[in-house]
C-alpha positions as CSV (number, residue, x, y, z in Angstrom):
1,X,137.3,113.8,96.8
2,X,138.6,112.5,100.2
3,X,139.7,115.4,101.0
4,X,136.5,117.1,100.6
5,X,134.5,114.4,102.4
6,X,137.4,115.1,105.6
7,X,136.0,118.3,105.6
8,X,133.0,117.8,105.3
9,X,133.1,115.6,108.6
10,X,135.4,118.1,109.8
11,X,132.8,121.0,109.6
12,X,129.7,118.7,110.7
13,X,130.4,115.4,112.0
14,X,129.7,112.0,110.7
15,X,126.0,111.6,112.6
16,X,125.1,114.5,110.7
17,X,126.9,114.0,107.4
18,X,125.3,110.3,107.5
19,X,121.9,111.1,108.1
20,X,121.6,114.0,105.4
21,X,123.3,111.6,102.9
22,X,120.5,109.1,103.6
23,X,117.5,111.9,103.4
24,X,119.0,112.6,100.2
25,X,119.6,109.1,98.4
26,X,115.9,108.8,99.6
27,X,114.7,111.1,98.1
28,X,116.8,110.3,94.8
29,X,115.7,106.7,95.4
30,X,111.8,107.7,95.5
31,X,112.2,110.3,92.8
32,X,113.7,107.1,90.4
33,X,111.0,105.0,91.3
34,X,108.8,107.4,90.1
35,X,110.5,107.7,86.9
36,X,111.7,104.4,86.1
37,X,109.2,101.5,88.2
38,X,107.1,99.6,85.7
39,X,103.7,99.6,85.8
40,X,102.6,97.2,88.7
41,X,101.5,94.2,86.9
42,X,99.4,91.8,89.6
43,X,98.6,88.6,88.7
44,X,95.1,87.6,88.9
45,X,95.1,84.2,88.1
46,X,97.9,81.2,87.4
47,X,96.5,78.3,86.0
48,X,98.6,74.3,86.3
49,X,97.9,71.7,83.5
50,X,99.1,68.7,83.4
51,X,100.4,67.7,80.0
52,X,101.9,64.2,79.2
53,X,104.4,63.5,76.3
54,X,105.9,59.9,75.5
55,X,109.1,59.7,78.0
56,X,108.9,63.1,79.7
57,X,106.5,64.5,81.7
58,X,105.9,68.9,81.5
59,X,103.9,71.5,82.8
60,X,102.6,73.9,81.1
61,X,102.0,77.5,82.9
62,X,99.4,79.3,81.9
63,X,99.9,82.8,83.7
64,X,97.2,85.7,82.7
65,X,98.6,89.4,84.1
66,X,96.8,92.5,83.9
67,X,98.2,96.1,84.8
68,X,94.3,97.7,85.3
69,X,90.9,95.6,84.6
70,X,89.8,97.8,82.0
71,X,93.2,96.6,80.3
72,X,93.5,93.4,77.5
73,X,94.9,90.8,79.4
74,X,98.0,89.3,78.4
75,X,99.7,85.6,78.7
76,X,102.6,84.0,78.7
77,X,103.1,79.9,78.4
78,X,106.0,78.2,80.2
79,X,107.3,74.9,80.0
80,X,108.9,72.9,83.5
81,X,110.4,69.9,83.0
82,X,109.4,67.6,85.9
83,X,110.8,63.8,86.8
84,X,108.5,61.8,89.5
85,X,106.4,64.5,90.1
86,X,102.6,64.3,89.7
87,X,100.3,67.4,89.2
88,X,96.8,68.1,89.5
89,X,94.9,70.4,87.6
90,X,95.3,74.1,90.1
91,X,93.7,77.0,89.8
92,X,94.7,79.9,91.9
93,X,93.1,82.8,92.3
94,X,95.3,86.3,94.1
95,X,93.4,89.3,95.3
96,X,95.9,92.4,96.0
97,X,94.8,94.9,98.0
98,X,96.3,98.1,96.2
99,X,98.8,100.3,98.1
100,X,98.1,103.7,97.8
101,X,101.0,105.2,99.0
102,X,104.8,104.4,98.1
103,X,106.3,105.9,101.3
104,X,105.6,107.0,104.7
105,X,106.0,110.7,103.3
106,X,103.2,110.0,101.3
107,X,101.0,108.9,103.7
108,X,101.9,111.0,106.4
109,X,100.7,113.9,104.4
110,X,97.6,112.5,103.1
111,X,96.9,112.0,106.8
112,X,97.5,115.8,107.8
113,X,95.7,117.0,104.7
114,X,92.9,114.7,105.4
115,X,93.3,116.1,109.3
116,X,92.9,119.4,108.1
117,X,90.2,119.7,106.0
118,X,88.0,117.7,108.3
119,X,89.1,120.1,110.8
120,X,87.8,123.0,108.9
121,X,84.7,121.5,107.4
122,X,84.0,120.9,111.1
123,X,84.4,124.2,112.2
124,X,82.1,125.5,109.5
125,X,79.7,123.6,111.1
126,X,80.3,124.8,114.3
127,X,82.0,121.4,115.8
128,X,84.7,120.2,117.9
129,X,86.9,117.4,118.0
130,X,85.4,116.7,121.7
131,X,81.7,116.8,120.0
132,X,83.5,113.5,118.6
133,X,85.6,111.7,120.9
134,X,82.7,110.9,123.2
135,X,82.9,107.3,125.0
136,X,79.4,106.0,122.9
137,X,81.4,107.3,119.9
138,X,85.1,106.3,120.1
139,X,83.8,102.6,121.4
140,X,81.4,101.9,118.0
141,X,84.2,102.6,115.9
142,X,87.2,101.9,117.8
143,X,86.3,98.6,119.5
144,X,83.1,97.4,117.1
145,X,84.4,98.3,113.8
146,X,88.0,98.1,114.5
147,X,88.8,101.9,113.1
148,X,92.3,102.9,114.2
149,X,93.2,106.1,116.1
150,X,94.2,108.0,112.8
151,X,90.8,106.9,111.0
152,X,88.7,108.5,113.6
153,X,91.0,111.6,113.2
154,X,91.1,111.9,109.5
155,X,87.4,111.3,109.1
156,X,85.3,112.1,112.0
157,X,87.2,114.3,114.4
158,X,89.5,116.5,112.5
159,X,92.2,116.6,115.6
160,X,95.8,114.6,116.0
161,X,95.2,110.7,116.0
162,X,97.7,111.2,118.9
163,X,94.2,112.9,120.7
164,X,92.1,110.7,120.2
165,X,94.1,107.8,121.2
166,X,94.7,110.0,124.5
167,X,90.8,110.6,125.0
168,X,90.2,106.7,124.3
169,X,92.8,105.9,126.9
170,X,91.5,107.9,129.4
171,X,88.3,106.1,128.7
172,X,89.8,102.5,129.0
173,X,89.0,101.7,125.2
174,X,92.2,100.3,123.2
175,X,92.3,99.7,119.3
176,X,92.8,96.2,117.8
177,X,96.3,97.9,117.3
178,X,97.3,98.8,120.9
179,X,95.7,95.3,122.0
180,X,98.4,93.6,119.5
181,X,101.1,95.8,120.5
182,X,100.3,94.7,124.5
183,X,100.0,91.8,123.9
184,X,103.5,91.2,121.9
185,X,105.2,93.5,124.3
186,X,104.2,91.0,127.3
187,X,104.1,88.0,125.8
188,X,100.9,87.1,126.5
């Protein structure tokens, strides 16, 4: 095996050999996630009791899952021993925001499909991306409702988010994002 390895470096170098060996044990890696991840279970709500016994104090953990709403919820009960610790009744309530994409691959492609059909819807109607990206425009949904660059692409313009950022910036308007970004790169 070492020998073929050596020639492998031999024939292309290690920069190259090492960053086709990581493309491909990411896409392996993605492709087993696929086949092997477990349904993403996201708790809605973890309920705390207090429960007192005779010389020990427990918990009890009441913790309802569910994979999809439409799903029969499930539960588990756990018991924590606890010394010198005193509880109050808790009820916590999580929210999670779905991802929709696993990978950056993902998304970048959504975004240039999304790109591209706006594109051509537009030009069925006899638009251009610069019918768009006009200063009124670009500042209600860039600096009132805090769209990014790549929203007002994929959904109004049909053009590269790297064009309207460009046409906003010649216009002195920044996104929430770009105003972050400043402001961590000076400090400020």
């Amino acid at each position: 095996m070492d020998a073929d390895i050596y020639a492998l470096v031999a024939k292309y170098g290690f920069k190259n050999l090492h960053i086709r060996l990581e493309e491909i044990m990411r896409d392996e890696y993605a492709y087993f996630q696929t086949k092997f991840q477990a349904p993403l279970v996201v708790p809605n709500t973890i309920v705390v009791k207090e429960v007192q016994e005779k010389k020990q104090r427990k918990t009890k953990v009441k913790k309802v899952t569910s994979v999809k709403p439409e799903l029969e919820e499930q539960s588990e009960d756990v018991q924590l021993s606890l010394e010198n610790t005193e509880l109050k009744d808790v009820i916590v309530t999580v929210s999670e925001k779905p991802n929709h994409f696993r990978d950056p691959k993902e998304m970048k492609e959504f975004q240039k499909n999304a790109v591209e059909a706006k594109r051509k819807e537009n030009e069925a109607a006899g638009l251009s991306p610069s019918d768009f990206l006009t200063k009124e425009n670009l500042r209600q949904w860039i600096e009132e409702e805090g769209k990014t660059y790549a929203w007002v692409a994929r959904e109004k313009a049909g053009c590269p988010e790297t064009q309207v950022a460009a046409q906003a910036q010649m216009m002195g308007l920044k996104s929430r994002i770009s105003k972050k970004l400043g402001r961590v790169m000076t400090g400020r």
